[in-house]
C-alpha positions in Angstrom: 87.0 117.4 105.0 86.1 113.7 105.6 82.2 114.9 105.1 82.9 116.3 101.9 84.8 113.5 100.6 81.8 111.3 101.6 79.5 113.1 100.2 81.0 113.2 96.7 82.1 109.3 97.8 85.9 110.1 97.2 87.4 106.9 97.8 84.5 105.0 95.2 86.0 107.6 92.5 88.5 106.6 89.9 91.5 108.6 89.5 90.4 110.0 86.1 87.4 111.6 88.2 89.3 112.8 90.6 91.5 114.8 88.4 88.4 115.8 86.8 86.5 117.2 89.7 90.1 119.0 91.3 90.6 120.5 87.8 86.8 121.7 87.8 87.4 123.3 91.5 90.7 124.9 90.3 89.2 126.3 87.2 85.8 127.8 89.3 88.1 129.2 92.3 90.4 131.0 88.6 87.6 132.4 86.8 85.7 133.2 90.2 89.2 135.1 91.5 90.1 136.8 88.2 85.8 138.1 88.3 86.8 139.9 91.8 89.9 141.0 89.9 88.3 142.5 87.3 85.9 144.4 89.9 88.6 145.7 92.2 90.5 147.2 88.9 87.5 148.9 87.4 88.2 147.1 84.1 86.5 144.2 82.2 90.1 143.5 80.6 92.9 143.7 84.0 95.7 141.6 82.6 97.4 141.7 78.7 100.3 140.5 76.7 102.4 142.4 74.6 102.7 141.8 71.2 105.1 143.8 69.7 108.0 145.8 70.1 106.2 149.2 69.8 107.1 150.5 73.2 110.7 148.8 73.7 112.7 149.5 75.8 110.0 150.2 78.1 107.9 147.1 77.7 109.0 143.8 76.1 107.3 141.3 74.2 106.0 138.8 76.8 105.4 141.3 79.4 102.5 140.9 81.5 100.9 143.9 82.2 98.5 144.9 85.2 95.5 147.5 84.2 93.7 149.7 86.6 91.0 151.5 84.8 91.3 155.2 86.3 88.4 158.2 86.4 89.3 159.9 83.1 91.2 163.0 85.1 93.3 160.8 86.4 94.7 159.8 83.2 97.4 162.3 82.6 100.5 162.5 79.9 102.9 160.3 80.3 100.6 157.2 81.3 101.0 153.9 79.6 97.4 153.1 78.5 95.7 150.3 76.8 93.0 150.9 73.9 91.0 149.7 71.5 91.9 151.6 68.3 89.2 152.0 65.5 92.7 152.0 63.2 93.3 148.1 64.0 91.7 145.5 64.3 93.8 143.4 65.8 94.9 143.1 70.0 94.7 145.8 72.3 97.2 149.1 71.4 99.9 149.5 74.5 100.9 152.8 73.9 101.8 155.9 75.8 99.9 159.1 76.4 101.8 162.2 75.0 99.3 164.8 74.9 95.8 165.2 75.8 92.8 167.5 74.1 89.9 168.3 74.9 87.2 169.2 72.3 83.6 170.3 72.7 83.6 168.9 76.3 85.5 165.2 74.8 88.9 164.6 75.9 91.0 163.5 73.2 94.2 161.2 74.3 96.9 161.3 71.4 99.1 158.1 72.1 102.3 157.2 70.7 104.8 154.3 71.2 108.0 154.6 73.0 109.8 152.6 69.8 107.8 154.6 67.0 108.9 157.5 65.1 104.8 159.0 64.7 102.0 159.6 66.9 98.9 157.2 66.1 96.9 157.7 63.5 94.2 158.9 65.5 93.5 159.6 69.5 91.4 157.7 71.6 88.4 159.0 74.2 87.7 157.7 77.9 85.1 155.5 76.4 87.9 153.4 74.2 90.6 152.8 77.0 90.8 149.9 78.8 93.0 150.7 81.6 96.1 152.2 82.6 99.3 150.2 83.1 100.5 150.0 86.8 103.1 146.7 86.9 104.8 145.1 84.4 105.9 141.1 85.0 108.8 140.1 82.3 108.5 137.1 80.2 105.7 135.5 82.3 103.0 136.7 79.1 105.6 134.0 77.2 103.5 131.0 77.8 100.5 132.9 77.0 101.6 133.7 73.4 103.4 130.2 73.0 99.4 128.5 73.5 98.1 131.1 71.3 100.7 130.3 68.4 100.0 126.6 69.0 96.3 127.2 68.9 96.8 129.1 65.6 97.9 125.7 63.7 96.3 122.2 63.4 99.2 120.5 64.6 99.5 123.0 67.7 95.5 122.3 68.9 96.3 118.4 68.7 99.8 118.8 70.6 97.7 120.6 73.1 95.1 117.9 73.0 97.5 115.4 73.8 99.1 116.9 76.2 96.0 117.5 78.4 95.0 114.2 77.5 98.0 112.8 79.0 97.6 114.8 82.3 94.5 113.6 82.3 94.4 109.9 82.4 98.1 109.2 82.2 98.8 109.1 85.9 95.7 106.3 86.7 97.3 104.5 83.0 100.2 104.7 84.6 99.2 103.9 88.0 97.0 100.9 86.6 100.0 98.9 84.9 102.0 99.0 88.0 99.5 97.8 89.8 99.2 94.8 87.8 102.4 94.1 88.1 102.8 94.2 91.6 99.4 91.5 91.4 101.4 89.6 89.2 104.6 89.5 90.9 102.5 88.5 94.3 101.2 85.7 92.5 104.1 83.9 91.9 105.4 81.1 94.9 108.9 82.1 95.9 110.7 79.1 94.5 113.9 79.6 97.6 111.5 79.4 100.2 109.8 76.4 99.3 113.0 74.1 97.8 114.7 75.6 101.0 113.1 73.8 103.2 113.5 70.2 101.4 116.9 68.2 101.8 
């Protein structure tokens, strides 16, 4: 540890740096830990958010779900799947399987949510699904979707600006002042001590 922190000359560093490089080394040892992730699930898209209350009570909006991409037989009615649907354009569909076709050799999955009166418009192949739920973590999707609506607005992107900003460089800011304070406070003669001694 002391060899590493003399070779990137730790203690010559400001604090500013320092946050700097940690956040760079927490960010590699994320992206480089969610790639094995992705790997060990068999899916380029392991983790989502749900958006809307389609498959109450089942899932929430919030929930963070868990994908494992499966071999197509081991998809079966009943699964919770994720898709893309050629029907919307928007996020991932989070619906469940309710029956399954096979046409010409192509299976056919016919999905429906949980809160929805109707079937999807249309069914989904192998090729479209993403992965097949296996947990569910309540509310912790929450902070996900509270950046993204902050991110959707001008006012949101600064707020987050600032706030990064301020984890940033507020602790050596903050650090700094009270530092020159303590010099200035050390500069000053004690004015006891030295008309204590006189009389």
């Amino acid at each position: 540890m002391q060899r590493l922190k003399r070779v990137l000359r730790w203690n010559e560093r400001s604090d500013t740096v320092k946050t700097a490089i940690l956040a760079l080394i927490v960010i590699g040892a994320t992206f480089g830990g969610y790639g094995v992730f992705m790997v060990a699930m068999g899916t380029s898209t392991p983790l989502v958010v749900v958006t809307s209350e389609s498959m109450v009570p089942t899932l929430q909006v919030g929930d963070l779900l868990v994908l494992q991409r499966p071999a197509e037989d081991q998809i079966h009615v009943g699964d919770i799947i994720v898709y893309n649907a050629d029907w919307f354009s928007g996020a991932p569909i989070v619906h469940r399987v309710v029956r399954i076709q096979e046409i010409g050799g192509t299976k056919y999955f016919y999905t429906k949510g949980d809160n929805n009166a109707l079937e999807d418009p249309s069914p989904c192949t192998y090729d479209d699904i993403l992965g097949v739920v296996i947990l569910r973590v309540p509310y912790v999707g929450q902070i996900s979707l509270a950046v993204r609506s902050l991110l959707s607005t001008p006012i949101g992107v600064v707020t987050l600006i600032v706030v990064f900003g301020l984890i940033l460089f507020g602790p050596e800011v903050f650090c700094g002042r009270q530092g020159d304070k303590q010099d200035g406070q050390e500069g000053v003669p004690n004015t006891e001590e030295n008309t204590g001694g006189q009389g």
